[in-house]
N, C-alpha and C positions, 0 to 999 in steps of 0.2 A: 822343247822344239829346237833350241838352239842349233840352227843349221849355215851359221856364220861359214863362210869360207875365208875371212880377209877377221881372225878375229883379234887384230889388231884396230881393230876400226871399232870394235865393239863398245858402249857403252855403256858402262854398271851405275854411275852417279846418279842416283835417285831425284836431284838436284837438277841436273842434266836433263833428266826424262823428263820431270814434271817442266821445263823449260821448252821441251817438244812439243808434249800434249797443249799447250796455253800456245806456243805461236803456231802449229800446222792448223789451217782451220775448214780444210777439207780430209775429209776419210774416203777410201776407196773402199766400199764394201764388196766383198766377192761371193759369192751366190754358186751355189751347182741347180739348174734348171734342168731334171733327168737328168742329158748326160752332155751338156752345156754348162760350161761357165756365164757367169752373170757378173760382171761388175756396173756397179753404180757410183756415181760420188755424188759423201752427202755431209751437210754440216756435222756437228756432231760435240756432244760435252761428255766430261767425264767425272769421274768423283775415284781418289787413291786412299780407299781403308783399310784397316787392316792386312795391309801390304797384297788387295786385291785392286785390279783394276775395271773397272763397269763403264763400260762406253751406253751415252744415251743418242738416240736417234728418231729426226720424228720426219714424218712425208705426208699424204692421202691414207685415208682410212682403208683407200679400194689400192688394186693392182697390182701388177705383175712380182715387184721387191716382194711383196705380203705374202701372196700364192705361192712363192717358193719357200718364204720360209718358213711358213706352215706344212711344206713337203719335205723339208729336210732343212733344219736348224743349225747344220753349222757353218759356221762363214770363217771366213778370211778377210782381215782388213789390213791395208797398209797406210800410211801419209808420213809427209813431208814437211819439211821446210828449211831453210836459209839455202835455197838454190841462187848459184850463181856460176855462170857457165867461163872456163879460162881456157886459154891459148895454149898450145904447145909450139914448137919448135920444127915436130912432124905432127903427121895425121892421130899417131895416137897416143900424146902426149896432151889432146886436147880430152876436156871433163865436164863434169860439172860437181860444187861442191853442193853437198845437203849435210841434213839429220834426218834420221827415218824411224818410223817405228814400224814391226810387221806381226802380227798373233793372231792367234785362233781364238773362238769362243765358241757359247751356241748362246743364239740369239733368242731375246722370247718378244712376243707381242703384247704388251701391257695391255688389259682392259680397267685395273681399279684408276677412278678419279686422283685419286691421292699421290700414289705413283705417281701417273703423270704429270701432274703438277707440279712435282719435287725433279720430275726427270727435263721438261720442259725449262724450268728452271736454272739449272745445273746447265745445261746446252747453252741459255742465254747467259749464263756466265761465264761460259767459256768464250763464245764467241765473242760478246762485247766488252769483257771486265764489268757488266754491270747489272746489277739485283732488279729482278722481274719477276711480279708475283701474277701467277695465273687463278682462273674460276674452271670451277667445273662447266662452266659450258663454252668457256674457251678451247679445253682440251678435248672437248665431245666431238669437237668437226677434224682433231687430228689422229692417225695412229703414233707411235712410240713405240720404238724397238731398244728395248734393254739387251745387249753383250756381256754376259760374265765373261770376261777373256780366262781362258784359259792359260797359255802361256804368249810371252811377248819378247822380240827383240830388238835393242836400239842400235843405231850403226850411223857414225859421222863416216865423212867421208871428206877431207881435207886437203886445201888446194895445195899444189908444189911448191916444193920450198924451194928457197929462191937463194 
């Protein structure tokens, strides 16, 4: 996908990323509804094997996210973090700095017990730093959207030097 325009900003430090993934703690998921975009923000954990990356994501069992993407399973996701907005001297000299990540997948709707548990899981370890074990009939009242990302890219974006 690599469609960097600025790929001096680009990010390869494996190091780096997994330092994104652990602080950004909202995902923007992007959706096509026919012939509508759909974006949502939603928590979301990950797991980096075998130099693949798997976003876990969990909502309502019902609803509009689901219905799309049982219509068309590929998405778009972006997030954030270390925003912090600086001055310039003129109008567009002012910014703000981040790290971002942005990739494609296709998303699937988990039904096994097991999955979910491990994917549920994973999500609350990303989000809190800490280990949470779920039952099957915790994970019965939720859905869970597994993302094989496809491909992905990192981008700092670095306040003026001074």
């Amino acid at each position: 996908m690599n469609g960097l325009t600025r790929r001096e900003r680009e990010i390869t430090d494996m190091n780096k990323i997994l330092e994104i993934l652990d602080k950004a703690k909202v995902l923007h998921l992007g959706l096509v509804d026919g012939d509508e975009p759909y974006v949502v923000p939603m928590n979301y954990g990950y797991t980096w094997e075998n130099d693949k990356l798997t976003l876990y994501l969990h909502g309502a069992r019902r609803g509009r996210k689901l219905d799309v993407i049982r219509a068309n399973n590929k998405v778009f996701f972006e997030m954030e973090c270390d925003i912090v907005p600086f001055e310039g001297e003129v109008a567009c000299k002012y910014g703000i700095t981040y790290a971002s990540i942005m990739g494609r997948g296709k998303a699937e709707i988990s039904e096994d017990p097991e999955e979910k548990m491990k994917a549920l899981s994973v999500l609350m370890k990303t989000q809190t730093g800490k280990d949470f074990e779920f039952n099957e009939k915790l994970v019965s009242v939720v859905a869970v959207i597994k993302i094989e990302v496809s491909d992905f890219t990192t981008k700092h974006r670095p306040g003026p030097t001074k």
